[in-house]
C-alpha positions, 0 to 999 in steps of 0.5 A, spaced: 157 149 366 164 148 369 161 142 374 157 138 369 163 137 365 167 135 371 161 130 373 161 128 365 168 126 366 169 125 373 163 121 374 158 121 380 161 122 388 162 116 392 159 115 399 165 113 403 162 106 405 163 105 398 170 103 399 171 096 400 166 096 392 172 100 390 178 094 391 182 091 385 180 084 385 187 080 382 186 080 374 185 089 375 190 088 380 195 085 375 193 089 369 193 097 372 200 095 377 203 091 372 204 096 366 211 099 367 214 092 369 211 089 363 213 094 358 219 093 360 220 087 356 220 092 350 227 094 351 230 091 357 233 085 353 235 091 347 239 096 352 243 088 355 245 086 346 246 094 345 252 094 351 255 087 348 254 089 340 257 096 341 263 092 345 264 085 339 257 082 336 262 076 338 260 078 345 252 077 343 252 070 347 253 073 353 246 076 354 245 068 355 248 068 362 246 076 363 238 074 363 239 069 368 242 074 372 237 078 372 232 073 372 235 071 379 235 078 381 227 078 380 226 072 383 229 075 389 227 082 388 219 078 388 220 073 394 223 079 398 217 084 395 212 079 398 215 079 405 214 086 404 207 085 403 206 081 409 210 085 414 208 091 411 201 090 409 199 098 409 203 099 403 209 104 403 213 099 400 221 101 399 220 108 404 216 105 409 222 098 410 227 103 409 224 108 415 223 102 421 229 099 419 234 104 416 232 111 419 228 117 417 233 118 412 235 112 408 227 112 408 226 118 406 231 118 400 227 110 398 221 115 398 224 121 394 228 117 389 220 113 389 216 119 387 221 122 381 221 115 378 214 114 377 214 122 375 219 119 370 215 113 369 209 117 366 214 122 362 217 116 359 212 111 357 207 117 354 213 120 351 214 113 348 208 112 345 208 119 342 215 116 338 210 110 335 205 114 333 208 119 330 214 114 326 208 111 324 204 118 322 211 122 320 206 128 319 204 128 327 212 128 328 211 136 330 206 134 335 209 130 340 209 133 347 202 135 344 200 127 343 204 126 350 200 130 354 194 128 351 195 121 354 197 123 360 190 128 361 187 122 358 190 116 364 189 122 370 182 123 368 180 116 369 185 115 374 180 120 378 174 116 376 177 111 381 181 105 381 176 100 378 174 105 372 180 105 370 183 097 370 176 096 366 179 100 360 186 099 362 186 091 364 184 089 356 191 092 352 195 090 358 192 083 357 193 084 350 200 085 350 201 079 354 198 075 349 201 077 343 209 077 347 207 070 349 205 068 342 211 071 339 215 066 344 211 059 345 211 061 335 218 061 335 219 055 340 215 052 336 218 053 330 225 052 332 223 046 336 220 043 328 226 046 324 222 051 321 227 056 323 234 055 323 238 058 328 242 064 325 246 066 331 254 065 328 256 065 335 255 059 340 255 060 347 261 059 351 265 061 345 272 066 348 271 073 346 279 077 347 278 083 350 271 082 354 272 085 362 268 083 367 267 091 367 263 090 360 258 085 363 256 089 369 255 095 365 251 090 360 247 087 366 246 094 369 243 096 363 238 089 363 235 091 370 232 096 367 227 091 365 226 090 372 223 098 373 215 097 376 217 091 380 216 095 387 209 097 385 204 092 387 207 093 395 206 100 395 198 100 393 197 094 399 191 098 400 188 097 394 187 090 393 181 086 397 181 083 403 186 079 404 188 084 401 197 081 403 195 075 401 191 078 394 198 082 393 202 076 394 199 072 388 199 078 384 206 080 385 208 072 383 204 072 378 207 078 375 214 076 375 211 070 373 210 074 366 215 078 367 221 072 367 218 068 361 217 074 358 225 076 358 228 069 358 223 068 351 225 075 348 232 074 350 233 068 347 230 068 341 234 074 340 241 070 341 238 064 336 236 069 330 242 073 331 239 079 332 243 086 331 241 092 334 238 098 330 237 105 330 231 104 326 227 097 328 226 095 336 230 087 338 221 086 338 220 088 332 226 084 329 224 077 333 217 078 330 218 080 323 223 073 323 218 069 326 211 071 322 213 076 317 211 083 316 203 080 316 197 082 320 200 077 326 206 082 327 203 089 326 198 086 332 203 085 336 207 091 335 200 094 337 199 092 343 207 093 344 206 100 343 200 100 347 203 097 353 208 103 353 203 108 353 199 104 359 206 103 363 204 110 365 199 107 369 203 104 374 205 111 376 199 113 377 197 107 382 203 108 387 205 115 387 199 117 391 199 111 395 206 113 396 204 120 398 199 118 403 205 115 407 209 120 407 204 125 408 202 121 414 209 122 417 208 130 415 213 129 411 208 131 404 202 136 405 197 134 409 193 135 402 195 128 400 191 124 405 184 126 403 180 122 398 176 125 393 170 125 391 171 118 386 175 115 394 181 116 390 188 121 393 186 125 387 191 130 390 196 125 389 193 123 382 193 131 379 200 132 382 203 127 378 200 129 371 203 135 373 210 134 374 210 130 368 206 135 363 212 139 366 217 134 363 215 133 357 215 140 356 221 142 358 225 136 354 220 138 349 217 130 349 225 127 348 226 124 354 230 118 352 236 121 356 232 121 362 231 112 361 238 111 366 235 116 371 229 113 371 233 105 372 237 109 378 231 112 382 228 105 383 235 101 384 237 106 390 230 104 393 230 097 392 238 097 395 235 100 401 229 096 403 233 089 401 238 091 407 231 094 410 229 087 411 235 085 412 237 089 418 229 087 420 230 078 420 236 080 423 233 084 429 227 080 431 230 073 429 222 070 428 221 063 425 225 061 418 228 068 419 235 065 416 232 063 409 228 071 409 235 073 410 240 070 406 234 072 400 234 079 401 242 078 402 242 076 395 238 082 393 241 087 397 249 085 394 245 085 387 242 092 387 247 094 390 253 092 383 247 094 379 247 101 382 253 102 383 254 100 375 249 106 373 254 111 377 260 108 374 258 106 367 253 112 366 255 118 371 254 123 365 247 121 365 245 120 372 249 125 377 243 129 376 240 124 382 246 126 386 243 133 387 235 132 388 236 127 393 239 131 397 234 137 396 228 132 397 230 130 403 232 137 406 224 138 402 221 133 406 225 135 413 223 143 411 215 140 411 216 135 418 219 141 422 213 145 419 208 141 421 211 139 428 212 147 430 205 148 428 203 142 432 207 145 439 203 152 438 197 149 437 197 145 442 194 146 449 197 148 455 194 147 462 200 150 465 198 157 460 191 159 461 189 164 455 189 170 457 181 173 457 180 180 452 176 185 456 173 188 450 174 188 442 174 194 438 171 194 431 174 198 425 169 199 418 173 201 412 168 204 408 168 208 401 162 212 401 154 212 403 150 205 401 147 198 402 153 195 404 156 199 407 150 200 412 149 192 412 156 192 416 155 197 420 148 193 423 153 187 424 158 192 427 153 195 432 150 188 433 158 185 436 160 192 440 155 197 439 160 202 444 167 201 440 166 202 432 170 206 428 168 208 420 175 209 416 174 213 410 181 214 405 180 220 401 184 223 395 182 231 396 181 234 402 174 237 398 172 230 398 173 228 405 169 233 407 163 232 404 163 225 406 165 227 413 158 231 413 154 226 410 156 221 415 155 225 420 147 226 418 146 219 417 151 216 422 152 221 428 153 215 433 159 212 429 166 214 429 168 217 423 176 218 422 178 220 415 184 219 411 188 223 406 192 219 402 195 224 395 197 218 393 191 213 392 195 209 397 188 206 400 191 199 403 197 202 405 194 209 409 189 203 413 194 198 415 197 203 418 192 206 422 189 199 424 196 198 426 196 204 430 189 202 434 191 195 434 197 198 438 194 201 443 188 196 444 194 189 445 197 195 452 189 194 455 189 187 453 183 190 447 182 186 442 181 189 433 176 186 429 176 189 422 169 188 418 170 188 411 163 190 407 162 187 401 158 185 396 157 179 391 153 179 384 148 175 383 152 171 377 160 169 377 161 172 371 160 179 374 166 179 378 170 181 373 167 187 372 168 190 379 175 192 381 175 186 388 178 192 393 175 187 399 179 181 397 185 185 396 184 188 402 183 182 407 189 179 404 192 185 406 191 185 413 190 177 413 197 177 417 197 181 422 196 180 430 191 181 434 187 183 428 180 179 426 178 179 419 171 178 417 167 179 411 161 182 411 157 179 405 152 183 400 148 179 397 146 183 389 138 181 387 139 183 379 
C-alpha cells in the first residue's frame, strides 16, 4: 500500500544514466530559481516608501534615487554572481568562494546563513500565500499554518518527482506573473505617456525635505534590498542546468536581473507618480493596478498571479538548499546523507529536510512569520558580503587577464552589502540579533560534524605498520527463552560456526521454573552448554549484558572472540509485529555497543 502511494506520488525510479534527461533547459531554469527574487517585487519597493512615509510623505521622492541605488547594487551583485558561475562551475555559491578565498570559517558562516534563509524562504513565502488566501476567504483565517503547510507538502512532493517535473507545473505562474507585472507597467506608461493618468504625486523629486538624515535613507535602502533575496540561487544550482551548464546559468542569471530591475524601477516609479501612500489593508501593487485598470478582471489577474508567485518563491528554497547541501556535506561538514540522490536523481535528503525545518517554523510562529522577513534579508546580505570580498581577495591572488574590472565590480558590491548589512543590525537589531547566536552555533555544528568524520576517517584507516592482530577462536553465546523452532534453527547455525564453544543463556523468573527448563535442555541438547540465570526482578537484558560482559572479559585475556546469535522469528505479513512484544530487537540494541562482541540475527521465517 504504503508503496503504491509513493509511486503514485513520487513517480517511477530513474536510471542514473538519466541524469543528463533531468537538466533545466534555461526557460525552467529561470522559472523554479527565480520565484523568490521575483516575488520580491511584491514588496521591496513597499518596505523602501514604508521608511520614507512613516518619516514625512515629503520624503516619497526620495525611493527615486533609492531604487537606483539598489538597481546598481543588482547589477553588481549579477555581474559578480556570473564570475561566480564561471570560476565556480560545481555550484556552492557565496560558501564555496567564501571557503577558498576567505577561510573554513567565513565559508561556513555564507554557508549557514544560506541554508536558514531558504529555510526562512519556504516559511515566509508559503506563510504569505496562506495570508491572501485567507483575507480573500476570511472563514479559512482559523487555517492558516494548516494551509501553509499544505503548500509545502504540495512543493516537496513535486520537488521529489524531479527538477523537470516540478519547472513543468512551477514555469507557467511564474511566467505569469511576469506578464502580469509587465503589463501593469508598460499599462501605466502608456497612460502617463498619453496624459490619460495625470501625475498625483504632490511632491517633485529634488524638493528639500527638513530633518531627512542620511541615516534615514540608509535604513530605507536597506529595507529595499530585500528585494534583492534569491539573487544567489542560480549560482548554487550550476549543476542543474544543461551543458554548458556556466554559460546556461550565465544567461539565466542576466536575464532574471533583467526582470528584476524593470520590475522594481516600473513599480517603484508608478508608485512615485500616483502618490501612493502605504496601507495596512492594501499592498503598493494593489494600490498601482487598481490607479491603472480599476477594480476589473484585469486587476484581480494580476493579483492572482502575485499571490501566486509568493507561494512559488518557496521553490527557490527547495532548489538551492540540497545543492548547497552537497557542498558542505562533500567538505563533512553535513551528513553524508546529503550527497545520495534518490530514486527520482534529486538530493531527496535534502528536499525532505528542508520542508521539515520549515513545517517547524510555520508551527512554531503559528504561520505569522512577518517578523522574521529582516532575518530572512540578513541571512543573504552576510553571504553576499562574503563571497563579494571572496572574489575580491581571489582577482587579487591570481591577477588574470582584465582582472582590475573584475575586481573594482565586486569591490563596488563588497562596500554595498556591507552598509546594507550593517544598516539591519543597526536599524533592526531587535529583529535580527537572533542571527547573532545561530551562526555561531552553526558553525560549532558544522565543526562538531568535520571532527566527527575525520576521526572516523583516522580509525578506519588501515596501517601497514599495525597488522590486525588474528583471534584464535570465537565463542558463541545463544540467549534462548525456551524449547522451539527458532530456537533450534539457531542453534544449528550456532553449531555450524563454532560446534566446540557454544553457550545457551536461559533467564529465569523462579527458581521452579529454571529447573524445569535446565532438564528439558538437557534431553534434547545434552551437547550444548546451558547456564541459567535468575533474575527476581524480570530484568532480562540486564542479567545477560552482564553475563556477556563477563564471558567477553575473559575471552579478550586469550584474544577469543564473542558473537551473540539472537533467535528470532518473523511473521508472514508486517502487521503481525505489533502483536508480538520484539525482545530480539531490543536486545541487539542492547548489546549493539559493546566491544569485542558480535551481534547477529538469526531469522525465522513464519509460514501462516
Amino acid at each position: 500500500m504504503a508503496f503504491s502511494v509513493k509511486r503514485l506520488l513520487i513517480g517511477r525510479p530513474l536510471k542514473s544514466t538519466e541524469i543528463n534527461e533531468q537538466k533545466l533547459s534555461n526557460v525552467k531554469a529561470l522559472a523554479i530559481l527565480s520565484s523568490d527574487a521575483l516575488s520580491s517585487v511584491a514588496y521591496g519597493p513597499e518596505q523602501v516608501i514604508i521608511v520614507l512615509a512613516t518619516f514625512s510623505y515629503l520624503a516619497i521622492w526620495y525611493s527615486l534615487p533609492i531604487a537606483f541605488g539598489i538597481l546598481i547594487l543588482l547589477t553588481a551583485l549579477v555581474l559578480s554572481y556570473r564570475q561566480i558561475i564561471f570560476a565556480y562551475p560545481h555550484g556552492g555559491g557565496a560558501y564555496v568562494v567564501s571557503k577558498e578565498n576567505l577561510g573554513a570559517k567565513p565559508g561556513l558562516i555564507a554557508g549557514g546563513a544560506l541554508l536558514v534563509d531558504y529555510i526562512l524562504t519556504v516559511a515566509v513565502s508559503v506563510s504569505s500565500g496562506a495570508d491572501a488566501i485567507a483575507s480573500a476567504f476570511p472563514v479559512l483565517l482559523p487555517f492558516k499554518v494548516e494551509i501553509a503547510v499544505s503548500f509545502i507538502i504540495f512543493i516537496t512532493i513535486l520537488n521529489l518527482r524531479g527538477v523537470t517535473e516540478s519547472a513543468n507545473v512551477f514555469a507557467f505562474p511564474v511566467y505569469l506573473f511576469i506578464f502580469a507585472i509587465l503589463l501593469l507597467i508598460g499599462t501605466s506608461l502608456y497612460k502617463i505617456v498619453t496624459g490619460a493618468v495625470p501625475p498625483e504625486a504632490e511632491v517633485s523629486v529634488g524638493t528639500p525635505v527638513a530633518g531627512i538624515s542620511l541615516f534615514l535613507l540608509l535604513k530605507a535602502f536597506a529595507s529595499g534590498c530585500s528585494a534583492l533575496t534569491g539573487v544567489e540561487a542560480i549560482s548554487n544550482a550550476v549543476p542543474n542546468f544543461k551543458d554548458p551548464a556556466p554559460a546556461n546559468a550565465a544567461k539565466t542569471l542576466a536575464g532574471m536581473g533583467t526582470i528584476l530591475a524593470i520590475m522594481v524601477a516600473g513599480i517603484t516609479f508608478l508608485a512615485y507618480y500616483y502618490g501612493i501612500v502605504p496601507s495596512a489593508t492594501e499592498t503598493v501593487v494593489s494600490q498601482i493596478a487598481s490607479h491603472t485598470f480599476g477594480r476589473n478582471i484585469v486587476y484581480y489577474f494580476i493579483q492572482v498571479a502575485t499571490t501566486i508567485i509568493l507561494v512559488l518563491a518557496a521553490n527557490t528554497g527547495f532548489s538551492a538548499f540540497p545543492l548547497l547541501a552537497v557542498n558542505l556535506a562533500k567538505d563533512k561538514y553535513l551528513p553524508r546523507m546529503f550527497l545520495s540522490r534518490g530514486e527520482r536523481l534529486v538530493y531527496s535528503n535534502g528536499i525532505l529536510t528542508l520542508a521539515v525545518a520549515a513545517i517547524i517554523l510555520v508551527f512554531l510562529f503559528n504561520g505569522n512569520t512577518e517578523h522574521l522577513i529582516p532575518l530572512y534579508a540578513v541571512g543573504v546580505f552576510i553571504p553576499f558580503t562574503l563571497s563579494q570580498t571572496g572574489m575580491m581577495v581571489k582577482w587579487m591572488r591570481e591577477k588574470p587577464a582584465g582582472w582590475v574590472q573584475r575586481f573594482l565590480i565586486n569591490t563596488t558590491g563588497a562596500i554595498i552589502c556591507f552598509i546594507v548589512t550593517s544598516m539591519f543590525f543597526i536599524t533592526k537589531l531587535n529583529q535580527v540579533w537572533p542571527v547573532l547566536i545561530f551562526l555561531p552555533l552553526i558553525v560549532l555544528f558544522f565543526d562538531r560534524i568535520r571532527n566527527h568524520y575525520l576521526a572516523v576517517g583516522d580509525q578506519l584507516r588501515l596501517c601497514p605498520d599495525e597488522p590486525a592482530k588474528p583471534i584464535k577462536g570465537n565463542i558463541i553465546i545463544v540467549p534462548v527463552s525456551g524449547i522451539t523452532r527458532v530456537v533450534e534453527n539457531s542453534l544449528i547455525y550456532a553449531k555450524s560456526l563454532s560446534p566446540d564453544l557454544i553457550i545457551a543463556v536461559y533467564v529465569g523468573f523462579t527458581k521452579e521454573e529454571t529447573k524445569k527448563f535446565e532438564e528439558k535442555w538437557k534431553k534434547w541438547q545434552p551437547g550444548i552448554r546451558l547456564v541459567t540465570i535468575y533474575s527476581s526482578y524480570r530484568n532480562i537484558n540486564g542479567k545477560l549484558g552482564k553475563f556477556i560482559d563477563m564471558v567477553n572479559s575473559r575471552a579478550m585475556k586469550a584474544n577469543y572472540g564473542v558473537t551473540v546469535i539472537i533467535p528470532q522469528f518473523l511473521p508472514k505479513k508486517g502487521w503481525h509485529n505489533i502483536l508480538h512484544n520484539q525482545s530480539g530487537l531490543i536486545l541487539r540494541e542492547y548489546l549493539l555497543h559493546r566491544k569485542n562482541v558480535v551481534v547477529s540475527t538469526v531469522p525465522y521465517h513464519l509460514k501462516k
